[in-house]
FIPAGU-857035 format. One line per 5 residues: number of its first residue (from 1); their letters; for each residue x negated, y, z of C-alpha. Coordinates in steps of 0.001 Angstrom, whole numbers, plus 500000, padded with zeros to 6 digits. Example, Ala and Ser with C-alpha at 12.3 -4.5 7.8 and 13.67 -1.06 7.14 Angstrom:
BEGIN
1) as) 487700/495500/507800 ~ 486330/498940/507140
//
This chain:
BEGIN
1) xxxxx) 616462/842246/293536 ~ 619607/841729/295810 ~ 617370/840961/298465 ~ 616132/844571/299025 ~ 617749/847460/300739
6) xxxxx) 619615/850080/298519 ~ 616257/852245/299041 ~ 614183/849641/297349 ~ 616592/848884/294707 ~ 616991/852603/293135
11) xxxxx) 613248/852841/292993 ~ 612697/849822/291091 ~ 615354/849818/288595 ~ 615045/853764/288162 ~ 611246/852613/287317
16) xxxxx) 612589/849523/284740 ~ 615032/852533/283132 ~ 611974/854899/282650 ~ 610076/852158/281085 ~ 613028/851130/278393
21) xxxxx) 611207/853433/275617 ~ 607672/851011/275317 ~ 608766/848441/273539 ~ 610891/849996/270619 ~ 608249/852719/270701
26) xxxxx) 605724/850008/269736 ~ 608101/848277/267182 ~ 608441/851717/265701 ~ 605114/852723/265613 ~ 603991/849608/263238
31) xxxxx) 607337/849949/261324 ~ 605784/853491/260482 ~ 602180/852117/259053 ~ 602663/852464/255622 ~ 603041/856365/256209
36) xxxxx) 601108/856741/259514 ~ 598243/854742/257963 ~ 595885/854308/255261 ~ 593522/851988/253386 ~ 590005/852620/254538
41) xxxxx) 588120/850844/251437 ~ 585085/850951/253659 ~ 586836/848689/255981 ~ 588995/846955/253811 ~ 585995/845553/251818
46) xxxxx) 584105/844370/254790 ~ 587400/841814/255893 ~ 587038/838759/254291 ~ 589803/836357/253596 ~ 589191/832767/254515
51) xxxxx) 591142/829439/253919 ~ 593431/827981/256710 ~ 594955/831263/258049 ~ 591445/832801/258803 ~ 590586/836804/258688
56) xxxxx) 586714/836766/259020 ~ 585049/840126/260554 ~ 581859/840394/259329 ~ 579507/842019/262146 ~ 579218/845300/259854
61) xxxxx) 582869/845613/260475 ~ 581986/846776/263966 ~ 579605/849397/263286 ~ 581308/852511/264135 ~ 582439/851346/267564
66) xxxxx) 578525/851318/268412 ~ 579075/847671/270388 ~ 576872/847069/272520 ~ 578265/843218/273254 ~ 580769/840667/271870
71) xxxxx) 583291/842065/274175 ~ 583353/844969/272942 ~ 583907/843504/269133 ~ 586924/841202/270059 ~ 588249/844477/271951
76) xxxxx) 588039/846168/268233 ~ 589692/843203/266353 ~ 593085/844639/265443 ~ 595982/843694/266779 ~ 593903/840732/269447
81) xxxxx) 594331/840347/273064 ~ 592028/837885/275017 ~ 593304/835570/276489 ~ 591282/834701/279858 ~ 593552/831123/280403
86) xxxxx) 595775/831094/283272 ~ 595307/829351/286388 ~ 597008/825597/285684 ~ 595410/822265/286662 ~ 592995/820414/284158
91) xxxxx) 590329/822355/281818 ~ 592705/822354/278486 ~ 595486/823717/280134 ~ 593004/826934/281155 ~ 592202/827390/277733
96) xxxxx) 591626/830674/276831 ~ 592044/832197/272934 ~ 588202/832672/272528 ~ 585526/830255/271072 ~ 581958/830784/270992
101) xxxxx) 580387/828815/268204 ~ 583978/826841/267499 ~ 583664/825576/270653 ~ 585340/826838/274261 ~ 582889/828217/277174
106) xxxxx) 582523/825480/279516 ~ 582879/828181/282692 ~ 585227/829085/285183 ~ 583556/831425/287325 ~ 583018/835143/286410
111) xxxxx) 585685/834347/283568 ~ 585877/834728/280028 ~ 584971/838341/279953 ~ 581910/838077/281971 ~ 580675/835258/279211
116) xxxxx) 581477/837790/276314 ~ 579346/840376/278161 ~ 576433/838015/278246 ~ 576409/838167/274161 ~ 574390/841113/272519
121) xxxxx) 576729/842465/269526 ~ 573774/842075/267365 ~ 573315/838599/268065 ~ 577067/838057/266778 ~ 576935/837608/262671
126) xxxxx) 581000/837338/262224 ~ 584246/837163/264063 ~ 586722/834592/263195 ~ 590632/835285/263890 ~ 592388/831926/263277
131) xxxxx) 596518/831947/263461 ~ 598029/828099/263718 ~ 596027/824869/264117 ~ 593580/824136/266350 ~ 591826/821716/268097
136) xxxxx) 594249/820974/271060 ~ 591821/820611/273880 ~ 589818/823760/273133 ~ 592559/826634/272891 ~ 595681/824567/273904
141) xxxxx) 599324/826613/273533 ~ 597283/829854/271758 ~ 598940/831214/268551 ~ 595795/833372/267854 ~ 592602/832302/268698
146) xxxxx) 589050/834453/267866 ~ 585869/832330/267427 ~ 582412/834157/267915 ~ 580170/832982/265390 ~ 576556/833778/266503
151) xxxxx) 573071/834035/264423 ~ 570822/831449/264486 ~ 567366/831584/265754 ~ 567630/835058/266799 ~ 566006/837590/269104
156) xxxxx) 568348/840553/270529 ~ 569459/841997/273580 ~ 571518/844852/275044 ~ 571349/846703/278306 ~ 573547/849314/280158
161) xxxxx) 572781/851914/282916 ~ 575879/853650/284728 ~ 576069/856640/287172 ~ 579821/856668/288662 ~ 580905/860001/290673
166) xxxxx) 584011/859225/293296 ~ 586350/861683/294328 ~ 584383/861935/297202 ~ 581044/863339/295422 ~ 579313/859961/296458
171) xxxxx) 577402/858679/293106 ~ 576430/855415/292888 ~ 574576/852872/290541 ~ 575163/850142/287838 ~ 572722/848447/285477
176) xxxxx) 572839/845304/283304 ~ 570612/843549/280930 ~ 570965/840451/278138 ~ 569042/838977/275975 ~ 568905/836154/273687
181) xxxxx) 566271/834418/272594 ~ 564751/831286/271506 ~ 562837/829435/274052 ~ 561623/826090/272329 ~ 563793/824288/271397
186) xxxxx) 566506/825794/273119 ~ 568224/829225/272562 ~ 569129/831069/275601 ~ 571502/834108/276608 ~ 570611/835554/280157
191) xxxxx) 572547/837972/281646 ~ 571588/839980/284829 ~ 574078/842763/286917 ~ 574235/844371/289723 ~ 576714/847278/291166
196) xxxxx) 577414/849111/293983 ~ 581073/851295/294270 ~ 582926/853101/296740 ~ 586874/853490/296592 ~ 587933/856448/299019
201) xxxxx) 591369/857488/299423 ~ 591489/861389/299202 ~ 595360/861311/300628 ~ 596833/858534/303328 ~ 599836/858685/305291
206) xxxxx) 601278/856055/307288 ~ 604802/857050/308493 ~ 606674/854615/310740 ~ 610481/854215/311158 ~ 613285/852537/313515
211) xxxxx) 615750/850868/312149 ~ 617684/854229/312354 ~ 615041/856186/310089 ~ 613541/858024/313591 ~ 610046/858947/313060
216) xxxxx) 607875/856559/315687 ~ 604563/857024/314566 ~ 603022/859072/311825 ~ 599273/858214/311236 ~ 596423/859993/309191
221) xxxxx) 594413/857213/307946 ~ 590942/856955/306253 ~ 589966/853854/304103 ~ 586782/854059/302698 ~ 586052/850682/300823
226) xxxxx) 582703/849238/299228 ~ 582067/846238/297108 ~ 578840/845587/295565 ~ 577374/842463/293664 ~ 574059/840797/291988
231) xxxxx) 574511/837880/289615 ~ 572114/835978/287463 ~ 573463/833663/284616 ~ 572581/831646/281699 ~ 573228/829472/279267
236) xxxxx) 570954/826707/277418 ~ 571787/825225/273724 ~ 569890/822858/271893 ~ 569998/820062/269894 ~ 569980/816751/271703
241) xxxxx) 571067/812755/270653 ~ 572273/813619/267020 ~ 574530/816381/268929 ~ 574445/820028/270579 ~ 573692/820303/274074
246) xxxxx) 575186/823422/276373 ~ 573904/823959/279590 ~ 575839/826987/281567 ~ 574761/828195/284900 ~ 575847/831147/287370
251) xxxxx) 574905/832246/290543 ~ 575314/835557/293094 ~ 576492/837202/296153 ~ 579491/839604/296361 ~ 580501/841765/299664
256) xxxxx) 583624/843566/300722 ~ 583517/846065/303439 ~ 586103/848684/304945 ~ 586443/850242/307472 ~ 589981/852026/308209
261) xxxxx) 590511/854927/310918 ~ 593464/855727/311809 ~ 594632/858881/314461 ~ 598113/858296/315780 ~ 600852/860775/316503
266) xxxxx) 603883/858992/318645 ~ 606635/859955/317275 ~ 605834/863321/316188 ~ 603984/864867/313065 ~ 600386/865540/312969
271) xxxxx) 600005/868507/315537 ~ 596905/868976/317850 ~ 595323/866051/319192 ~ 596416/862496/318463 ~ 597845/860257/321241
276) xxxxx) 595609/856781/320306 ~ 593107/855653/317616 ~ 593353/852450/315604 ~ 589664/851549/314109 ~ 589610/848045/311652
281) xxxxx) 586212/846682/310260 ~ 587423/844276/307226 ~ 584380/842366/305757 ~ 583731/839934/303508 ~ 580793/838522/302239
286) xxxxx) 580220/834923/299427 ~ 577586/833247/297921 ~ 578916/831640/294482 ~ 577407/829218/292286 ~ 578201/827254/288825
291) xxxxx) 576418/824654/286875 ~ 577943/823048/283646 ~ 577138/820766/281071 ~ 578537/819929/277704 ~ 577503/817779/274998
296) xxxxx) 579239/817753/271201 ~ 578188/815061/268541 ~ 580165/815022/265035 ~ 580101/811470/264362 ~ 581537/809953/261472
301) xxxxx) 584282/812006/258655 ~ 584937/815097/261120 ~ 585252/812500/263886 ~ 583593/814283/266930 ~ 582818/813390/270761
306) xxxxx) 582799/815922/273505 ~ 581704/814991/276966 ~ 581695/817442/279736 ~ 580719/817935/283508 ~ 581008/821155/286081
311) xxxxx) 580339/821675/289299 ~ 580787/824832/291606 ~ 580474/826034/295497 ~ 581852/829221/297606 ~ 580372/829936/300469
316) xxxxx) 582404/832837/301925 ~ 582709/834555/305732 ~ 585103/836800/306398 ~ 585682/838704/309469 ~ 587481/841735/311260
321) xxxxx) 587612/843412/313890 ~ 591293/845913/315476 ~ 590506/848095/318092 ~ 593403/850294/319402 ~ 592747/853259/322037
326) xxxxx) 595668/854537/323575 ~ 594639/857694/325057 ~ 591902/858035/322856 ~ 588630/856984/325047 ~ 590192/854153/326515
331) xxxxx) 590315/851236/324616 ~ 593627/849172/325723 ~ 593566/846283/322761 ~ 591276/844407/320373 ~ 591718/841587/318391
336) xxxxx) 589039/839860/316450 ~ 589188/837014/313481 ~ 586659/835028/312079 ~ 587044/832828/309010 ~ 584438/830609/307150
341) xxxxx) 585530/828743/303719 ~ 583542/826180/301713 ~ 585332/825165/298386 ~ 583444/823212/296110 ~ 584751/821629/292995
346) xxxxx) 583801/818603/290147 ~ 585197/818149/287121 ~ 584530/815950/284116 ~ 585991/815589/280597 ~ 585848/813089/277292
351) xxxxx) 587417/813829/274447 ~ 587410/811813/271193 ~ 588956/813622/267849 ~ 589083/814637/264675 ~ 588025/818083/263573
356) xxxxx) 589799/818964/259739 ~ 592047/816997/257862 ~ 596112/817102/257913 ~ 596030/814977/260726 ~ 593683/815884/263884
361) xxxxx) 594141/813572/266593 ~ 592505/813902/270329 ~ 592615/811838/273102 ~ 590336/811714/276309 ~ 590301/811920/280100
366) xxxxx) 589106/814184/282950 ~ 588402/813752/286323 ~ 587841/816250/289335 ~ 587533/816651/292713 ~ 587850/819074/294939
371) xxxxx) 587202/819833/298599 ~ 587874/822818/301161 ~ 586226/823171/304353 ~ 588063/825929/306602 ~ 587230/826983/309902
376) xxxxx) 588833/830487/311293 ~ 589111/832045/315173 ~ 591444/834757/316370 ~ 591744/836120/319699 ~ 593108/838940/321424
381) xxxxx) 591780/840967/324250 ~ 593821/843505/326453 ~ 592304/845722/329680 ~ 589637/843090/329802 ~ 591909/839934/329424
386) xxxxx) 590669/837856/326405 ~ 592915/835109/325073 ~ 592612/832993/322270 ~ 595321/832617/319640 ~ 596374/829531/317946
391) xxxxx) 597615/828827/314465 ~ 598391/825658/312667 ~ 595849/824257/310763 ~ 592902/826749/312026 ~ 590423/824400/311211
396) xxxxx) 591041/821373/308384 ~ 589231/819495/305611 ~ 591255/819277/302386 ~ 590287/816843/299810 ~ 591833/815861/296467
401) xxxxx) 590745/813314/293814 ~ 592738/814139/290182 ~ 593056/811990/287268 ~ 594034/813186/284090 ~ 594715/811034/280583
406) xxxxx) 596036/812954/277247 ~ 596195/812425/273950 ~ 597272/815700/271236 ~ 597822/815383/267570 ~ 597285/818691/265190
411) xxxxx) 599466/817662/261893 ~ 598992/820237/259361 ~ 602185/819476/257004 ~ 601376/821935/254445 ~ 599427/825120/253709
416) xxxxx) 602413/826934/255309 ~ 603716/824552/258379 ~ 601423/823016/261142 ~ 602752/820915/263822 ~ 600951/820920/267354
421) xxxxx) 602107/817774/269970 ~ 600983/816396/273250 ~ 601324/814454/276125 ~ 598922/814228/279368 ~ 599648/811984/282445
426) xxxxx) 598001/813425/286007 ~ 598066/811618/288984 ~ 596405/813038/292189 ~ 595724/812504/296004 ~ 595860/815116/298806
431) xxxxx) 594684/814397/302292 ~ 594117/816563/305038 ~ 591988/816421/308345 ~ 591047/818454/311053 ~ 593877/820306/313030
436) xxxxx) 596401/819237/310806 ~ 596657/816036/308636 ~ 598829/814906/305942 ~ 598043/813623/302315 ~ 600161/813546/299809
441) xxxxx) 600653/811760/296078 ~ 601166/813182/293445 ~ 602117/812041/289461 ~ 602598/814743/286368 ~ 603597/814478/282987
446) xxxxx) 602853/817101/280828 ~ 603982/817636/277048 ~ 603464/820178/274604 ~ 604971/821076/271316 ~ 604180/823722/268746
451) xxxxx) 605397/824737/265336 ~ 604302/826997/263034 ~ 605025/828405/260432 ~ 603694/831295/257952 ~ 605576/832786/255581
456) xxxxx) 603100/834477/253830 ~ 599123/835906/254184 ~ 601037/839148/256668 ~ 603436/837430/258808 ~ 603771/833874/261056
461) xxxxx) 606246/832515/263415 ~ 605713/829914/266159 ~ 607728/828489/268525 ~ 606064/826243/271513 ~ 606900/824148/274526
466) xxxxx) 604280/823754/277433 ~ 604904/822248/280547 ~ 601948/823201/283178 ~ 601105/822165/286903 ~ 599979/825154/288488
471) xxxxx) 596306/824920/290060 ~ 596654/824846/294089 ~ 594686/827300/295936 ~ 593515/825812/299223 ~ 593355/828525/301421
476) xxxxx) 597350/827905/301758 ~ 596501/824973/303592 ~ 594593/826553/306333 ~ 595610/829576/308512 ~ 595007/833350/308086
481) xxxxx) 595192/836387/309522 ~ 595485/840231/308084 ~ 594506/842387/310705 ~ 595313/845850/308609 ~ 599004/844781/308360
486) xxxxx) 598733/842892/311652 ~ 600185/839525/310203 ~ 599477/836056/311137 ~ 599958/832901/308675 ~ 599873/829630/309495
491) xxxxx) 598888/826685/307763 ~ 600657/824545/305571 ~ 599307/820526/304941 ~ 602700/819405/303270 ~ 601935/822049/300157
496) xxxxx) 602144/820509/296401 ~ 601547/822273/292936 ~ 604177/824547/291172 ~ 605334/823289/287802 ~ 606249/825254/285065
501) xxxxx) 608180/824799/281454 ~ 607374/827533/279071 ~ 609383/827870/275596 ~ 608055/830853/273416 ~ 608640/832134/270092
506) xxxxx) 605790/834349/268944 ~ 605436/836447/265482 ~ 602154/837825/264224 ~ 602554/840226/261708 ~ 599686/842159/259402
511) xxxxx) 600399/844750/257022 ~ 598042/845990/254319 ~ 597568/849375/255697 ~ 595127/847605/258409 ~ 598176/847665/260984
516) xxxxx) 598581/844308/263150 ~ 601867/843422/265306 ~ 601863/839868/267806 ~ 604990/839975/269640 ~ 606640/837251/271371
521) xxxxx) 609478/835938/273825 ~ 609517/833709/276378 ~ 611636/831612/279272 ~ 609816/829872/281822 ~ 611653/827271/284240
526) xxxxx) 609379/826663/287600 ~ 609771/824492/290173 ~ 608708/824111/293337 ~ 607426/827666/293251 ~ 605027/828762/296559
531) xxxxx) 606631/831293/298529 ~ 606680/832417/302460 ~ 608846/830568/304868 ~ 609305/828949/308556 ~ 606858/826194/308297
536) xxxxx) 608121/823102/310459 ~ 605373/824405/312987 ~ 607300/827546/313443 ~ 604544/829520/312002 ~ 605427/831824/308632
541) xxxxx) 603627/830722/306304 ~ 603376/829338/302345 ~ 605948/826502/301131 ~ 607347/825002/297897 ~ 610264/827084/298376
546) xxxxx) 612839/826077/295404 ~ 613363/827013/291567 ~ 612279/829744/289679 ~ 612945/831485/286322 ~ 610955/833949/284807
551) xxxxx) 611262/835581/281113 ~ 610347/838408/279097 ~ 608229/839714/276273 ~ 605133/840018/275252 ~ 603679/842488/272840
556) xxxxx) 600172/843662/270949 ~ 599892/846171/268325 ~ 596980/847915/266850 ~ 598204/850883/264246 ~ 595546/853064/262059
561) xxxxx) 596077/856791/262288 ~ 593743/857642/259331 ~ 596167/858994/256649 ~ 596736/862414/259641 ~ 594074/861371/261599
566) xxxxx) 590624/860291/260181 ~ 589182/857595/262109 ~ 592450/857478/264098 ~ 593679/854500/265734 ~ 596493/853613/268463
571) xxxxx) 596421/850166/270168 ~ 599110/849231/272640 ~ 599682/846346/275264 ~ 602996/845466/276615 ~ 604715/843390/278593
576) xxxxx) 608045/843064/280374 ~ 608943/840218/282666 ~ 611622/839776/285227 ~ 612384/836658/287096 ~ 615448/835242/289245
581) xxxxx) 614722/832954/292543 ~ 617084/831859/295290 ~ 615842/832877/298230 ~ 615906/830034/301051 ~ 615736/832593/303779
586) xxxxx) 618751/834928/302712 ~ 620530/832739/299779 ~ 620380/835874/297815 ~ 618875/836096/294213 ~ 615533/838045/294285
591) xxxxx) 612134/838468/291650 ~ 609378/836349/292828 ~ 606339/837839/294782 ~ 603979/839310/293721 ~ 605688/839768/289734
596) xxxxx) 604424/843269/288332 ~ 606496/844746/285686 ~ 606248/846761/283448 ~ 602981/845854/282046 ~ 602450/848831/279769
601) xxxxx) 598663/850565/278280 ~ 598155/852932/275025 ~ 594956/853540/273996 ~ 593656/856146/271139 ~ 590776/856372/269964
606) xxxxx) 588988/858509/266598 ~ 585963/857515/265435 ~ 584192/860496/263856 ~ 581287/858496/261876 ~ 579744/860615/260117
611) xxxxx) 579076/862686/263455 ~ 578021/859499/265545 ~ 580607/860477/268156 ~ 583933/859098/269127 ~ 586564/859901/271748
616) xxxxx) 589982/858839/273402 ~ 592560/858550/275974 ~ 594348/855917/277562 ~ 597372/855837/279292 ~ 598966/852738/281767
621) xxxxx) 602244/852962/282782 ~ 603909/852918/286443 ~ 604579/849376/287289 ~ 606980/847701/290373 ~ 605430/844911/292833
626) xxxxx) 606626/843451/295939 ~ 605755/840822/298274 ~ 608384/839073/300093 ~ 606922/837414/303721 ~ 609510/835948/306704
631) xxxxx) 610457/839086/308350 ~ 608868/841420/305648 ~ 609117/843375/302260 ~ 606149/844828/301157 ~ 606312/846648/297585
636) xxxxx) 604921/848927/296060 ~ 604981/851556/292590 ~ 601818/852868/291167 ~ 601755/855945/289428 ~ 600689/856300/285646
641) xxxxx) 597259/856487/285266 ~ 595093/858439/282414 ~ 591981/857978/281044 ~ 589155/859847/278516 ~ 586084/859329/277120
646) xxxxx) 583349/860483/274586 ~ 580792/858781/273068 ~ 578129/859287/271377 ~ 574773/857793/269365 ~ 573556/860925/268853
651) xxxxx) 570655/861461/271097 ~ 567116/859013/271151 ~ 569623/856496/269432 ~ 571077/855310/272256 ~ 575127/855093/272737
656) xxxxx) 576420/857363/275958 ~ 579449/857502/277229 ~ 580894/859795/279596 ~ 584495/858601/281276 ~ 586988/859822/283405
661) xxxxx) 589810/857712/285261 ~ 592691/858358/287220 ~ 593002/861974/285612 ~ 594915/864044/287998 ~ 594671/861372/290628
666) xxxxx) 596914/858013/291168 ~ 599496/858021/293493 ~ 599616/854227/295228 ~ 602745/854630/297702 ~ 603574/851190/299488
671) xxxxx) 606744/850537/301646 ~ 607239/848180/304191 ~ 610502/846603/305589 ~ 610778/844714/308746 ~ 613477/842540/309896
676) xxxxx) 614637/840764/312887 ~ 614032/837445/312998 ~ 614018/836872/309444 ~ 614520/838600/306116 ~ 618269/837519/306598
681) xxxxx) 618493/839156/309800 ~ 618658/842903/310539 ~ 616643/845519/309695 ~ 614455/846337/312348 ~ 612346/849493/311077
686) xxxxx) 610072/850262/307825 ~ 606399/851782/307266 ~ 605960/854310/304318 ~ 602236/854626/303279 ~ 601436/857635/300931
691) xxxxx) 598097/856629/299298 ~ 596352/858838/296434 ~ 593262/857640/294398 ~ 591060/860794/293394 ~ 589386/861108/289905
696) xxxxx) 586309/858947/289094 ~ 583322/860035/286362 ~ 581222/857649/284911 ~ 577913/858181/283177 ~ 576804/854858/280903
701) xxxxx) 573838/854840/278695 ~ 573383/851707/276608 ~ 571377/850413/274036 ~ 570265/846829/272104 ~ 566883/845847/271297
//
């Protein structure tokens, strides 16, 4: 990153240097299976093979992870990542690499995860892991894909209770219940949680700097956060018109709260009393709800229909309040900012295919509309004196109407070749109202191309082609205001979606000794990417700011440890990414914001069966961030972080787990340069912020019924 100061730059490639070891490590490890690992027959026999590049998991497979929900089985599939979908425009391009029932989740809020939570392990009968074809519109670009395949008609239902300790002593609750069960003729899966948490800071330091590294101020700081949330949801299947009917609904409330203290020494260190006190109250409170409906028919020789519909609603307020007292007892400055945001969003989907056969064709529309409603205040009061600040687009409407045809074809050339093509046509319009107007039109086309091919029953190659319209969030449209970092953003109504060409070439690899290897490269080319700049108002704020490229690989590996190590098995996630964008401000070549690499977590585990216990560690590696605004780099390193736990199902047959995170505590420094006027102007002073995260036990007792 060219763009950062010599500091910067020794910090983050002295972190990419460190980190050089994780991938050949993992390459290593699974090139080591046949000696590291060993046949378990009692495994072994429960895997069944299946036709069309299918491993089947049997439910029994599971048994001496004690799952308590299917989450927790597709977290114990060797050598299987989920896939949550990213954040693109359109419901296929979201896809995930999870099915329920062959089909995808028709839900967007909570996420994949929270869906897999919902399902009671017992309620599961088998897990299907499928590498090559599939059904285009359900788990578009994925070269793995897991279906959960649940019992029929049955009654079961698993619930959780947590005690978590924070570095602080506080302790504080978390419970959870789900059942399934047949209610007529429908059969139901109802989830309920709730959770309250603290996050305290046991260290924090903010140091601040001239542009000639003299101390100015140096500030102990507290910053106690708390987040807590209820939410209810449900989903509804039944039979209905010759086809199966899938109602999905979710609703709750989430709130945010902080409250920061800071006592100020002017440029001096901490001695005797401080010279002023800065007090911030951040909070931030939504109601959310989702409703979905999707109905399936199988019509004629694998011929199917699939129509669906969603709708969802946010109804967030968000306020803060900066008071500054300089001498303490006096207060000389407050600002205050209120914000209120209303997204709500439609969406629905045909689709008309084929399920089996050599040649699978698909072909459908969607439709969707979406809608923002954003309304914020800011004002500033000093010695008495209040006066109202405005930004661009304070208050404004946003409204877009998206229109979306496709058509995919799955051709399945031989048992050991499968082509994957498509091509999908968006158009959209954009307006804006309120303090700022503008609309704007806007026409996609988006193909896709995938070929694989497998070699034999332990390894496959695929290479793929995806070209993706990023999903606009429309808070960039309206103004905002940070008042911890004391940074106002206005507004942008000109904004359009990113677009982005991804070319991969994945391998999957299995050997017999129960080891499993997905690795995978990849080159993305976006355009029009979304970063900070001048807006035409003269505000800072979001833009499409130029061309992008961003590239790196991505690994999974799962490795059994049980010829040394009975029960023993290492599973490891990485992924290394590094990006190049021309920065419009200083026509240097930087990363983009907000990129983290490395990506980097080991996990072991050893299942002692015949005890009923099990234990482990986990490890994630230090990883580089930074955020690039006008007249400001913000990045930050993380620490490593370590983790243990040990389980049991030895007591009243229920499974408890005691677990303990951020072992030794997390160091989360942050560094902050300023420049005058711009990022291509000079350096005007920086802000060093020495965070530490304590320790946090957790207590969870869980069961199924």
């Amino acid at each position: 990153m060219t763009d950062l100061p010599i500091l910067g730059q020794c910090r983050f490639s002295s972190r990419k240097r460190a980190i050089g070891f994780a991938l050949p490590m993992v390459l290593t490890l699974f090139l080591a299976s046949p000696i590291l690992a060993q046949v378990d027959p009692a495994d072994i026999s429960t895997i069944a093979e299946a036709p069309s590049n299918t491993e089947i998991y049997p439910r029994s497979f599971f048994n001496k992870f004690f799952p308590q929900t299917a989450l927790e089985l597709l977290q114990r599939v060797p050598g299987f990542g989920i896939q949550g979908g990213s954040d693109v425009r359109g419901f296929a391009g979201g896809a995930g690499n999870v099915l329920v029932d062959q089909e995808r989740p028709t839900i967007k809020a909570g996420g994949l995860e929270d869906f897999l939570m919902r399902i009671p392990a017992d309620a599961v009968e088998r897990i299907e892991i499928t590498r090559g074809a599939q059904r285009a519109g359900e788990t578009a670009g994925q070269s793995i894909v897991a279906n959960v395949v649940r019992k029929p008609d049955i009654i079961a239902g698993t619930w959780s209770a947590e005690l978590e300790r924070n570095s602080d002593g506080l302790v504080y609750p978390r419970g959870e219940v789900s059942i399934t069960a047949p209610l007529g003729a429908w059969t139901t899966t109802t989830k309920l949680n709730a959770f309250w948490e603290q996050f305290p800071f046991t260290k924090f330091d903010r140091r601040t700097f001239d542009a000639d590294g003299e101390l100015v101020l140096f500030e102990k700081e507290t910053l106690p956060s708390t987040l807590r949330d209820a939410f209810i949801a449900t989903e509804a299947k039944r039979l209905l018109g010759g086809g199966s009917l899938t109602l999905n609904a979710r609703f709750g409330n989430s709130r945010f709260y902080r409250e920061t203290g800071r006592d100020g020494f002017i440029a001096r260190l901490p001695n005797g009393a401080p010279d002023r006190r800065t007090d911030i109250r951040f909070d931030s409170e939504f109601w959310e709800g989702e409703l979905s409906a999707d109905w399936t028919k199988t019509v004629r020789d694998d011929w199917f229909v699939k129509v669906l519909g969603l709708g969802s609603f946010r109804d967030s307020e968000v306020s803060s309040l900066n008071t500054v007292e300089e001498p303490i007892g006096s207060p000389t400055s407050i600002s205050r900012f209120e914000a209120s945001r209303f997204p709500v969003e439609l969406l629905t989907r045909g689709t008309y295919g084929k399920l089996d056969g050599k040649l699978r064709p698909e072909v459908g529309v969607e439709l969707a509309y979406n809608r923002l409603d954003s309304e914020i205040a800011f004002q500033f009061e000093d010695s008495g004196v209040i006066t109202p600040i405005d930004l661009p687009a304070s208050d404004v409407t946003i409204e877009e109407f998206r229109g979306e045809a496709f058509a995919n074809l799955t051709w399945v050339a031989s048992p050991k070749w499968t082509v994957e093509a498509g091509m999908a046509v968006e158009t959209s319009d954009i307006t804006i109202g309120g303090d700022a107007e503008g609309d704007g039109s806007f026409t996609f086309v988006k193909p896709s191309l995938a070929v694989t091919q497998k070699f034999s029953d332990q390894f496959q190659l695929r290479a793929a082609i995806r070209r993706s319209v990023g999903q606009l969030d429309f808070n960039d449209f309206a103004a905002s205001a940070n008042a911890e970092d004391d940074r106002l953003l206005g507004g942008n109504p000109k904004l359009g979606p990113d677009q982005t060409t991804r070319a991969s070439l994945t391998a999957d690899v299995r050997a017999k000794s129960g080891a499993a290897l997905n690795i995978g490269a990849f080159h993305e080319w976006r355009e029009d990417v979304l970063e900070q700049v001048i807006l035409p108002s003269g505000a800072f704020g979001v833009a499409n700011a130029g061309s992008a490229q961003v590239y790196g690989i991505e690994a999974n590996a799962s490795l059994p440890l049980t010829r040394f190590i009975p029960g023993g098995l290492l599973e490891a996630d990485v992924t290394l990414r590094n990006s190049s964008f021309d920065d419009p401000l200083t026509g240097m070549t930087r990363n983009i914001t907000e990129l983290r690499d490395p990506l980097i977590k080991i996990d072991f585990r050893q299942d002692l069966t015949n005890l009923k216990v099990a234990w482990g560690v986990g490890y994630e590696a230090p990883y580089d961030i930074a955020f690039f605004f006008v007249d400001e780099i913000d990045a930050g390193s993380p620490s490593s972080g370590w983790t243990a736990f040990i389980e049991t199902t030895r007591f009243f047959g229920v499974k408890s787990q005691l677990e303990v995170r951020n072992i030794g505590g997390r160091n989360l420094p942050r560094e902050r340069l300023f420049f005058e006027p711009t990022r291509a102007g000079a350096l005007t002073g920086s802000e060093f912020q020495d965070r530490q995260r304590g320790a946090f036990v957790k207590l969870t007792i869980s069961d199924q019924f």
